[in-house]
Backbone as numpy.savetxt, mean C-alpha at the origin, in Angstrom:
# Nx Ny Nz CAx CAy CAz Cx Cy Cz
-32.27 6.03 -11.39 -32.60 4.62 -11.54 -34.11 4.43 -11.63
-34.77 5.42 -10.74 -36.17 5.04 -10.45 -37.09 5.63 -12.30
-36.23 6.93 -12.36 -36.34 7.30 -13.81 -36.41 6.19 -15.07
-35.73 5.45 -15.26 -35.33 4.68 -15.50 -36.14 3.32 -15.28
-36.69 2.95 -14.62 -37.49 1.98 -14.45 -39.08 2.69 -15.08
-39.10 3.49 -14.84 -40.61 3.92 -15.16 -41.71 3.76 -14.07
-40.95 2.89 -12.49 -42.14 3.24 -11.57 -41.73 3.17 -10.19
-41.76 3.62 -9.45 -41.31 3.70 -7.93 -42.23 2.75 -6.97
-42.80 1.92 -7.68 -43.48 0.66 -7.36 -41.97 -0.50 -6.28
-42.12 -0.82 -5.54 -41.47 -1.87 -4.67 -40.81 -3.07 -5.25
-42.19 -3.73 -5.73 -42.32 -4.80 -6.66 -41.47 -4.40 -7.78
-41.40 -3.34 -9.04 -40.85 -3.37 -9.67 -39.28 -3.10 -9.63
-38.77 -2.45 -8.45 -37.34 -2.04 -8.02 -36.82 -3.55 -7.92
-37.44 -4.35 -6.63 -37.13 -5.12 -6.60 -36.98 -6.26 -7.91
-37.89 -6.57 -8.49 -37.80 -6.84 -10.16 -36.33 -6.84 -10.96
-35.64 -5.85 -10.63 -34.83 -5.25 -11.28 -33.33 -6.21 -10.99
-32.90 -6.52 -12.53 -32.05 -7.76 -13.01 -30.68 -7.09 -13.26
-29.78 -7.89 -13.44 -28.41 -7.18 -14.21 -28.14 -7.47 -14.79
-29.02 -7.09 -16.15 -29.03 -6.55 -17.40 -30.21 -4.62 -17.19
-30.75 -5.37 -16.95 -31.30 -3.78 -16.39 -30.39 -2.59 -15.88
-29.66 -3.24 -14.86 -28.52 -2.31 -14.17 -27.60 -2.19 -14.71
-27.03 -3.19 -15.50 -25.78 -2.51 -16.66 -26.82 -1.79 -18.02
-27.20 -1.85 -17.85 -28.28 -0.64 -18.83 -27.90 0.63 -18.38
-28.57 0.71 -17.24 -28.23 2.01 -16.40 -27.17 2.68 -16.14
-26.45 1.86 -15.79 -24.87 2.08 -15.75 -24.08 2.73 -16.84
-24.45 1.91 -17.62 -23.95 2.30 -19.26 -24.50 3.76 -19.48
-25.67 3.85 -19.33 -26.49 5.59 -19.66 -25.22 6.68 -18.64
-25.37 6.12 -17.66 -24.63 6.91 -16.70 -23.32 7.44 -17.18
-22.53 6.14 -17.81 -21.19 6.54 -17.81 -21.06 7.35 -19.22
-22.25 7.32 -20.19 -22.24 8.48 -21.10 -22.48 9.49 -20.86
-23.19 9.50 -19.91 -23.23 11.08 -18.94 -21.91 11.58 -18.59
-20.78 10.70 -18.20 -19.79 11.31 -18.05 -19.59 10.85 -16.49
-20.10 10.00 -16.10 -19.69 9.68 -14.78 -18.64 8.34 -14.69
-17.36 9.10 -13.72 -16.49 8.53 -13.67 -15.88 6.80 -13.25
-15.75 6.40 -13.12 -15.58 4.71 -12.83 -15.50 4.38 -10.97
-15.11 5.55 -10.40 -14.94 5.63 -8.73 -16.60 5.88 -8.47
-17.19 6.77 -9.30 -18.24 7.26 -8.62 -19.63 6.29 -9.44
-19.57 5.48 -10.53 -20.19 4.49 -10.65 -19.80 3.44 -9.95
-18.67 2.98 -9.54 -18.69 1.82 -8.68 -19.86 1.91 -7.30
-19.31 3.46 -6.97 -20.48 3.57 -5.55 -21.24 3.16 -5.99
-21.92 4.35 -6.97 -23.75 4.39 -7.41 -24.08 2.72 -7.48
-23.08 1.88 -8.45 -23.73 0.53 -7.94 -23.89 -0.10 -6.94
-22.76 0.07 -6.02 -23.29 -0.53 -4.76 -24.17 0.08 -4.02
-24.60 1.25 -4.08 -25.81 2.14 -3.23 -27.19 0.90 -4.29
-27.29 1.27 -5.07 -27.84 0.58 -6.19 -28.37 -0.93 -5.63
-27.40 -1.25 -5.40 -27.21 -3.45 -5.40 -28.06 -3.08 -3.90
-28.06 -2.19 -2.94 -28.22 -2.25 -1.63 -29.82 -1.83 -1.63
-29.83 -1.14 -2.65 -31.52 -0.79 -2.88 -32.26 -1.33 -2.85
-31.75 -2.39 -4.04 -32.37 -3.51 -4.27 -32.91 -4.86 -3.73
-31.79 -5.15 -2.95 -31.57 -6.04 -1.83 -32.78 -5.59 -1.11
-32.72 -4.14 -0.36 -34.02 -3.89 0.77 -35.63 -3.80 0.12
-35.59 -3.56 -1.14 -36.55 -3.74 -1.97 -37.30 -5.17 -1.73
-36.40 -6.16 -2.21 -36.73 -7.44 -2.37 -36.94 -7.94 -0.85
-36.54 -7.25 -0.01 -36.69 -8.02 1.58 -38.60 -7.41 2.04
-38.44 -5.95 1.33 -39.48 -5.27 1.95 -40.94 -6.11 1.53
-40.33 -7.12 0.06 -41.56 -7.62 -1.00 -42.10 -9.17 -0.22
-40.84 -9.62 0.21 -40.98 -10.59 0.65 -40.11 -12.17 0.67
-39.32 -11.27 -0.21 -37.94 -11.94 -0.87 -37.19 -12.94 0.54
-37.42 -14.00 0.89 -36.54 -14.15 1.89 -34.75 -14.15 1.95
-34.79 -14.24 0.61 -33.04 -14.13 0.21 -32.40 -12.87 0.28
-33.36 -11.93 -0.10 -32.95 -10.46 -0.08 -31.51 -10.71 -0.87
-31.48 -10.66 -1.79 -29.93 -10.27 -2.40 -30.18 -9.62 -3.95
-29.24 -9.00 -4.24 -28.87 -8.34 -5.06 -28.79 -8.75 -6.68
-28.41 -8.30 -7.44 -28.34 -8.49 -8.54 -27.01 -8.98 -8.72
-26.40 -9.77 -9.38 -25.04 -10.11 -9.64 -24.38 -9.07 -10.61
-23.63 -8.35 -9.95 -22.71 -7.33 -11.28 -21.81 -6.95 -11.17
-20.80 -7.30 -11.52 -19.06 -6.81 -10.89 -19.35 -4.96 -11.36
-18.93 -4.11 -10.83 -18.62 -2.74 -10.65 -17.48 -2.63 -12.00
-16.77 -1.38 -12.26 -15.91 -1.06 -13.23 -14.90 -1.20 -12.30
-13.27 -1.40 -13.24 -12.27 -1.41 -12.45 -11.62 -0.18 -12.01
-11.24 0.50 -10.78 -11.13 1.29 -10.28 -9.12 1.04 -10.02
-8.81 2.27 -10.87 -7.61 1.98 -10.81 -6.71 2.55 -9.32
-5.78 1.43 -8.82 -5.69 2.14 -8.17 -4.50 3.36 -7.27
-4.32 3.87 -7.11 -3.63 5.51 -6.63 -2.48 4.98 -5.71
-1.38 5.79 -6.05 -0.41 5.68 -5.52 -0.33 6.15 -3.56
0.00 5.18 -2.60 -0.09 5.80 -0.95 0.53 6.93 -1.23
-0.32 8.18 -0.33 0.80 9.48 -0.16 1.94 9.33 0.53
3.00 9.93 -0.37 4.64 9.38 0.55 4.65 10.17 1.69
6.00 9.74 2.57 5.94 10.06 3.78 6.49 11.17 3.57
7.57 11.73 4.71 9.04 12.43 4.57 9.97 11.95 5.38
11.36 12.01 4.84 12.39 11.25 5.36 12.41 11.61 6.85
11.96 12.56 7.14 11.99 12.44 8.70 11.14 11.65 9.58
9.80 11.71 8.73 8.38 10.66 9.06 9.02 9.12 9.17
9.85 8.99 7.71 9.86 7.76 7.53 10.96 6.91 8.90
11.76 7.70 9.13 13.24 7.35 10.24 11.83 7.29 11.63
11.22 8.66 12.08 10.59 8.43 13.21 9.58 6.96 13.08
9.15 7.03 12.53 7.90 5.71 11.91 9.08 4.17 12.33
10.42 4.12 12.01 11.40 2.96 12.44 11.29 2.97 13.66
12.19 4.55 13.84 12.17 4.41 15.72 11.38 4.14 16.97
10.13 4.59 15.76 9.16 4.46 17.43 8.52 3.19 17.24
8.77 2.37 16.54 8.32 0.84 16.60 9.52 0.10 17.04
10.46 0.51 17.14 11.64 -0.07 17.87 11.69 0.22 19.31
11.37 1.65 19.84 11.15 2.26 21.18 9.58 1.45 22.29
9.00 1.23 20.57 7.54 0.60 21.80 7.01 -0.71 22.01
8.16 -1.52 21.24 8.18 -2.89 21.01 8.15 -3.70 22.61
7.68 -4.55 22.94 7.47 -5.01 24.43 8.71 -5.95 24.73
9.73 -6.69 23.13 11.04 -7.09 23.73 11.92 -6.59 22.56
13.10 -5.84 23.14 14.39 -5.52 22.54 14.67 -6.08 21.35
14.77 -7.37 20.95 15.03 -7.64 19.83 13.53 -7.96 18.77
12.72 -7.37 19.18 11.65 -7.34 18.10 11.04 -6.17 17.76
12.06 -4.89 18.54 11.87 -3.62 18.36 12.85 -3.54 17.35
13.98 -3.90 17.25 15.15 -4.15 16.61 15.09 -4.74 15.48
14.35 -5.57 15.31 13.80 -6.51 14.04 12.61 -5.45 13.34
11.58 -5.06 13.84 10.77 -4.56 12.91 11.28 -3.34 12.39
12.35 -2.50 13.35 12.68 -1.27 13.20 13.87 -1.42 11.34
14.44 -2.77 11.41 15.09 -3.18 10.56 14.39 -3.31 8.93
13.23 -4.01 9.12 12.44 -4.25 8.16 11.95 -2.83 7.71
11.47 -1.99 8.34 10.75 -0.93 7.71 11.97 -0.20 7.08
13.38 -0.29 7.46 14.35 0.43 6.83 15.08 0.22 5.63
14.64 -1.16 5.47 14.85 -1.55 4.44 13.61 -1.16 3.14
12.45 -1.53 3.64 11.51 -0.65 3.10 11.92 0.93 2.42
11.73 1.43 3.35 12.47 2.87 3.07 13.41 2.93 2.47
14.97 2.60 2.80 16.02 2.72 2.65 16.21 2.50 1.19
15.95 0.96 1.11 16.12 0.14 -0.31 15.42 -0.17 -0.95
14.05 0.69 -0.64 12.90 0.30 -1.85 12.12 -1.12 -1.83
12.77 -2.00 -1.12 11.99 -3.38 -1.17 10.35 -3.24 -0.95
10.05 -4.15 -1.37 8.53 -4.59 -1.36 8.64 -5.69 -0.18
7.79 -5.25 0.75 7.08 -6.12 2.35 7.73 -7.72 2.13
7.35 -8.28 1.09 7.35 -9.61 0.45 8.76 -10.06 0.59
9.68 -8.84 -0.34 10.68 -9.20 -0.60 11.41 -9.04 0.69
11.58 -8.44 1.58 12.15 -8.01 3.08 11.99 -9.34 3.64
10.94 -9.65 3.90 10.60 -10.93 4.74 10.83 -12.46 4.26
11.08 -12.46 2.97 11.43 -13.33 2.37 13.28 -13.78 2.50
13.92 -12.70 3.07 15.43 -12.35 3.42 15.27 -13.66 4.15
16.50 -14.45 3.47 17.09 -15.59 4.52 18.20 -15.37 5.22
18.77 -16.09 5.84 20.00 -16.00 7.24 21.47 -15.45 6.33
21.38 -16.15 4.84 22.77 -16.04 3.97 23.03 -14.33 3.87
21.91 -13.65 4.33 22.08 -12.24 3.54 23.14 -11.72 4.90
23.02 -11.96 5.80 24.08 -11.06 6.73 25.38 -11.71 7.08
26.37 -10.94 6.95 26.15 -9.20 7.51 25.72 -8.79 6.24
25.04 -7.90 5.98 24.80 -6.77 4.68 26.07 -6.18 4.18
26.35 -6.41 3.01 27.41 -5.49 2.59 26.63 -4.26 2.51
27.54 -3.43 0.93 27.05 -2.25 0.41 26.15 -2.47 -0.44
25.95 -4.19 -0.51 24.91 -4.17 -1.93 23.91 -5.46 -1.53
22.55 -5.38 -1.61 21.72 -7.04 -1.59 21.06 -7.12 -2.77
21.04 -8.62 -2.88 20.81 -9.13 -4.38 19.44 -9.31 -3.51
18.52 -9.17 -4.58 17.13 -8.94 -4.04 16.03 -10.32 -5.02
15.07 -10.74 -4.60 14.30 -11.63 -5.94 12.60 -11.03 -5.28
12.48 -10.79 -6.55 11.05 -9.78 -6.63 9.95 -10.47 -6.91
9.20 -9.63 -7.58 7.99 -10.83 -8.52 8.34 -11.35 -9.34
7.82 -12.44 -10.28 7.95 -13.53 -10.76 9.64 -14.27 -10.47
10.13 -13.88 -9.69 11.64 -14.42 -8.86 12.24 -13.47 -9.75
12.42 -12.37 -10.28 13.28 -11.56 -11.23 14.15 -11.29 -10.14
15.49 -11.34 -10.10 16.22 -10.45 -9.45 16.92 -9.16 -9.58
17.06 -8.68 -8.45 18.00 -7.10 -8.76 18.98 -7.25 -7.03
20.09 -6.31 -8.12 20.86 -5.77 -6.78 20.29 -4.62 -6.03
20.23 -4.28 -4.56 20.03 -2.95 -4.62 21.47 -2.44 -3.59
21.52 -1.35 -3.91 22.35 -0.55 -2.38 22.14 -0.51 -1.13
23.17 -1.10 -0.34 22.60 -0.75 1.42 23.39 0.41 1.90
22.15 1.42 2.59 22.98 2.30 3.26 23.88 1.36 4.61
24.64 2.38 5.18 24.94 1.59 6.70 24.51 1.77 7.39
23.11 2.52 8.01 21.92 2.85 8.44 21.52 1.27 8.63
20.88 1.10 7.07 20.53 0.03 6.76 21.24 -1.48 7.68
22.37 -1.60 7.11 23.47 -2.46 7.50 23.40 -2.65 8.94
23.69 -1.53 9.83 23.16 -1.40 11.34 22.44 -2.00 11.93
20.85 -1.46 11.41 19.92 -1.85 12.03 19.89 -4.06 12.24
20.30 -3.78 10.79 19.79 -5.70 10.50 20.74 -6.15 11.29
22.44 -5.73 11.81 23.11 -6.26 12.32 22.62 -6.46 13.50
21.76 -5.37 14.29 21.29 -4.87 15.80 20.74 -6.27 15.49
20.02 -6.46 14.74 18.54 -7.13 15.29 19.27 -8.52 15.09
20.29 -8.72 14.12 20.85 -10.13 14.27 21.51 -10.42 15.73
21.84 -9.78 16.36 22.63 -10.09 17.48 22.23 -10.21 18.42
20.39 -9.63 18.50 19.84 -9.66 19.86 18.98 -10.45 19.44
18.59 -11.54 18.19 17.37 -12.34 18.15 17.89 -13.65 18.67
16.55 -14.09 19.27 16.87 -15.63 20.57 16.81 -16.61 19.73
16.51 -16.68 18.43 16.79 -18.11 17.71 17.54 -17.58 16.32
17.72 -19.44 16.09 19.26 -19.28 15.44 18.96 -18.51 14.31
19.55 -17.46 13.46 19.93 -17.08 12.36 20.66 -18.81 11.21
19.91 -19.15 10.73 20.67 -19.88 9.67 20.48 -19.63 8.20
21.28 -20.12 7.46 21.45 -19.46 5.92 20.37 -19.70 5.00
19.78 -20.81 5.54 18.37 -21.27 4.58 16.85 -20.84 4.91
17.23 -20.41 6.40 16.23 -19.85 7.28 15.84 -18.57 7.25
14.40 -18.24 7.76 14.12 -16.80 7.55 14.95 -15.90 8.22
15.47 -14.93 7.49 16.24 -13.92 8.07 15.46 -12.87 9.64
14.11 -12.84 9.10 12.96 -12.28 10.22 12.35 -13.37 10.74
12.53 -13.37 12.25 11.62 -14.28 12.77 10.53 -14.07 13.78
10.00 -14.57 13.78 8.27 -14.00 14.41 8.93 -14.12 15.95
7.96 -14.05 16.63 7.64 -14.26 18.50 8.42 -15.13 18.70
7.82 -16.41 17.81 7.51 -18.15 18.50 8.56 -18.56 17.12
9.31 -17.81 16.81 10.28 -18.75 15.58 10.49 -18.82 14.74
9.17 -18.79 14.30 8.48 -18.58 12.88 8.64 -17.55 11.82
8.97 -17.74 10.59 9.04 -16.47 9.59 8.37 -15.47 9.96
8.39 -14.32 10.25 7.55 -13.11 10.43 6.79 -12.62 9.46
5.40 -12.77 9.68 4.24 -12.07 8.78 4.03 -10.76 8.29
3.59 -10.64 7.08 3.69 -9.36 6.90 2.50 -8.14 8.09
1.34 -8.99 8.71 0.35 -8.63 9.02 1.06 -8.57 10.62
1.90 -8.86 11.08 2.60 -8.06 12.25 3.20 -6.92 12.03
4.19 -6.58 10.82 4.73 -5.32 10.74 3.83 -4.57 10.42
2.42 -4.75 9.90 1.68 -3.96 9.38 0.84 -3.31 10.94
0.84 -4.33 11.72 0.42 -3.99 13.01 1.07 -2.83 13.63
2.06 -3.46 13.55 3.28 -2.19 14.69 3.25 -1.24 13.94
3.30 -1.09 12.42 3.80 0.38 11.95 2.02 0.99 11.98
0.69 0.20 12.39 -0.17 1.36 12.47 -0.05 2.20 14.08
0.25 1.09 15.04 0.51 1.63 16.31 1.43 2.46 16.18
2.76 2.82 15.24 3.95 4.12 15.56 3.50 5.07 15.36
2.03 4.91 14.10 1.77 5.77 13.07 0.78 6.63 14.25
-0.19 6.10 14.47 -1.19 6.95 15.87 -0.19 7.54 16.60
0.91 6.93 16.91 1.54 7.45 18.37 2.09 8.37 17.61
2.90 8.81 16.59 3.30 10.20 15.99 2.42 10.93 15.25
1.03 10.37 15.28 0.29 11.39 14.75 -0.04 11.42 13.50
-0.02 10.18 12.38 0.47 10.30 11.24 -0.71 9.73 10.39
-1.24 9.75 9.00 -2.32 9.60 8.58 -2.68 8.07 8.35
-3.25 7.25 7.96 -3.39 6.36 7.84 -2.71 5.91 6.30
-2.53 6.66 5.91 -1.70 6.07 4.74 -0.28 5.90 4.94
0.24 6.39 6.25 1.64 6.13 6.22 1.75 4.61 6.94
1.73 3.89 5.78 2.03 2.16 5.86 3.43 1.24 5.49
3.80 0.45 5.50 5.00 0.01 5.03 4.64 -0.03 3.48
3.67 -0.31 3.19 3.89 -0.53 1.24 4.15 1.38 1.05
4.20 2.17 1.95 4.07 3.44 1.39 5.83 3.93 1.21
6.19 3.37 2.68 7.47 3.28 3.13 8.71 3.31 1.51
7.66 2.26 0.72 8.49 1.80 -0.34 8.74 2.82 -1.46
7.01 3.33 -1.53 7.03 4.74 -2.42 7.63 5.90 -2.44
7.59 6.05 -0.67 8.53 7.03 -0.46 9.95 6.96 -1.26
10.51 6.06 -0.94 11.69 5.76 -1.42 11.64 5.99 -2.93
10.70 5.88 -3.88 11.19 5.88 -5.29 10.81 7.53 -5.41
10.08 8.04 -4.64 10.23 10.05 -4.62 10.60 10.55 -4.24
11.25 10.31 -3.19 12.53 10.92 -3.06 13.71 10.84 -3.93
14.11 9.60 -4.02 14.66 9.59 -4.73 14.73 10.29 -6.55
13.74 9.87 -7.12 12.86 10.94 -8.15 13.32 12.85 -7.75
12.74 13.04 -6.97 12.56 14.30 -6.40 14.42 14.93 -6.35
15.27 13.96 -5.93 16.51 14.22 -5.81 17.58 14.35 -6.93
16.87 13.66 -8.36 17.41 13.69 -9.22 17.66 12.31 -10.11
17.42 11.43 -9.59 17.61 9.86 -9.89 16.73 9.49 -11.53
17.25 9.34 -12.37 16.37 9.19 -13.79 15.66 7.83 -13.64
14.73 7.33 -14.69 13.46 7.03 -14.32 14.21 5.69 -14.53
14.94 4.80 -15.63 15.63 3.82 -15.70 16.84 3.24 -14.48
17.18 4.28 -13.97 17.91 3.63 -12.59 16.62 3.20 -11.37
15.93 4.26 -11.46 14.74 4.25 -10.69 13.82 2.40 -10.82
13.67 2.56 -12.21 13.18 0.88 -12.43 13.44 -0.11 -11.86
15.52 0.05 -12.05 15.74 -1.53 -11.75 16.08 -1.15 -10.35
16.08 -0.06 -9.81 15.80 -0.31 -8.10 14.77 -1.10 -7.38
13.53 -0.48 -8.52 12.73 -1.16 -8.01 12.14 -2.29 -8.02
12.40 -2.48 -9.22 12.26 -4.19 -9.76 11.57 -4.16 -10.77
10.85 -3.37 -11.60 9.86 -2.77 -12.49 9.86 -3.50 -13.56
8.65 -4.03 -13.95 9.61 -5.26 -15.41 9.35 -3.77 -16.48
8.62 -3.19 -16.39 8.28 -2.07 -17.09 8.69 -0.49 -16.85
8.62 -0.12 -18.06 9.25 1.60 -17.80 7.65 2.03 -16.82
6.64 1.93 -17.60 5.54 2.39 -16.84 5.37 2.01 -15.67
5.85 1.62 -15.10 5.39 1.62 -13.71 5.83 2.85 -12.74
7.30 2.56 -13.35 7.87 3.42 -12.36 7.14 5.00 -13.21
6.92 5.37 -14.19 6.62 6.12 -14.67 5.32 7.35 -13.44
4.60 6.40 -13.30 3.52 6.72 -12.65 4.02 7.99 -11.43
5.30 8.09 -11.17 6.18 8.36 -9.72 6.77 9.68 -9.93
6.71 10.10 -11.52 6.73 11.54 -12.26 5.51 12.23 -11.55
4.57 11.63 -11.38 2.98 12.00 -11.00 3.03 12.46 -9.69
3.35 11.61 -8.62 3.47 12.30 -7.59 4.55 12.88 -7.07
5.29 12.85 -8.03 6.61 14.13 -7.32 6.02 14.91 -7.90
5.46 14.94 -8.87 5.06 16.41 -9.33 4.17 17.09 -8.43
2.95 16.08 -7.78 2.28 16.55 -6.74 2.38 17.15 -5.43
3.67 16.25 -5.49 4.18 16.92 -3.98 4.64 18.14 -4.11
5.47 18.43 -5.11 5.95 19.42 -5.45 4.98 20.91 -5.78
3.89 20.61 -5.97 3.21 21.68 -6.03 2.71 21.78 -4.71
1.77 21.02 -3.98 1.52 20.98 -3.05 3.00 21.68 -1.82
4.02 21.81 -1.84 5.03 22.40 -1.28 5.00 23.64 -1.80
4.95 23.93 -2.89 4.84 25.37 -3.62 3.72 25.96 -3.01
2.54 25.10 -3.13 1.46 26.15 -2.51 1.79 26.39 -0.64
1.77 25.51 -0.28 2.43 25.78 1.24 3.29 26.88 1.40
4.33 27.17 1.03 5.04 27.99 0.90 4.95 29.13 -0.18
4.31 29.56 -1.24 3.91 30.61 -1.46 3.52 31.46 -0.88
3.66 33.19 -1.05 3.42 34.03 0.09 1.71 34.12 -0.09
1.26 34.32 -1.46 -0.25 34.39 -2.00 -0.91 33.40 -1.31
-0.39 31.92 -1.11 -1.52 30.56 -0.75 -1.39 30.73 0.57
-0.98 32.44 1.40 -1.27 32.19 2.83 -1.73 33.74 3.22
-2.49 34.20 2.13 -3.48 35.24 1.92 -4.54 34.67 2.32
């Protein structure tokens, strides 16, 4: 950058506009630098600048205005079906009352189980139980799909219907908070980071991951990419497409684990 300016002068760093910095930027990314690692360089960049202009006298000290490149972004690493069952249980085991160990333990299994998206789980009104073998699901833009319930599945939601202290009604949220209230997604997201520390587990094992899991395993088990879609709600083949990618990853990543050479 300082190259680039032509002087390591204060005054002139600080100087420095965005058009200047998408100048730079632009040189950069013909260099071959990638869109993750120019986003940094700009914000190291914007932060330069900022202390530049404070050091000059700038009382605003701020930056140049410049949105970064879009950084696409990466699929959560999936769990394993054993991760994913312990990750239910132990938010059901450490819950402080019975039926809200029972309730969250429900939600994440559905996650898992049936692929739902956080949104769509919590959005479940009172009409859906008991669970058959099948729930009609409404996704983004309200598209609907059926999906399959295990009786895993079926179980859990029954547990938690029978021990929750307010009423279950048909128009009403199927999950209900503490105090009554529809249950937030930013509570289950709570409890499943507390199961996740207590078993030891990385920070990516989250409920939106919960969901991924589910479409690689499934993938991984044999499931073609068009059943795979309308499980998931996919208005597009590409989406689910993306899920070839990390089964494939996992799958090597297991190969190397278990190769006799990758433990030379």
């Amino acid at each position: 950058m300082l190259d680039s300016l032509g002087s390591e002068n204060w005054e002139d760093v600080a100087a420095t506009n965005a058009v200047t910095l998408r100048r730079h930027l632009a040189a950069r990314r013909a260099e071959g630098l990638a869109n993750t690692s120019a986003a940094r360089e700009l914000s190291a960049l914007k932060a330069f600048i900022a202390y530049a202009r404070s050091e000059t006298g700038d009382a605003e000290a701020t930056a140049p205005r410049l949105r970064g490149p879009r950084i696409k972004k990466g699929l959560p690493r999936p769990v394993t079906p054993d991760e994913a069952i312990n990750l239910a249980d132990t938010v059901d085991a450490s819950a402080a009352d019975d039926w809200i160990g029972k309730r969250d333990r429900a939600v994440l299994l559905l996650l898992y189980g049936a692929g739902l998206r956080i949104a769509e789980a919590l959005s479940l009104t009172g009409k859906a139980v008991p669970l058959g073998e099948s729930l009609q699901v409404t996704g983004k833009g309200g598209k609907q799909r059926v999906v399959p319930i295990l009786p895993l599945i079926g179980d859990a939601v029954a547990d938690y219907a029978k021990t929750c202290p307010w009423p279950i009604e048909p128009k009403g949220p199927l999950f209900r908070g503490a105090k009554g209230g529809p249950l937030s997604q930013g509570m289950i997201q709570k409890t499943t980071a507390r199961a996740r520390r207590a078993l030891g587990l990385p920070d990516t094992a989250t409920p939106h991951a919960l969901r991924h899991s589910f479409a690689t395993h499934l993938l991984g088990a044999g499931a073609d990419l068009r059943s795979l879609q309308e499980l998931l709600g996919h208005a597009s083949l590409g989406s689910t497409q993306i899920y070839t990618k990390v089964d494939a990853a996992t799958l090597l990543d297991t190969y190397r684990k278990a190769h006799p050479r990758e433990k030379d």
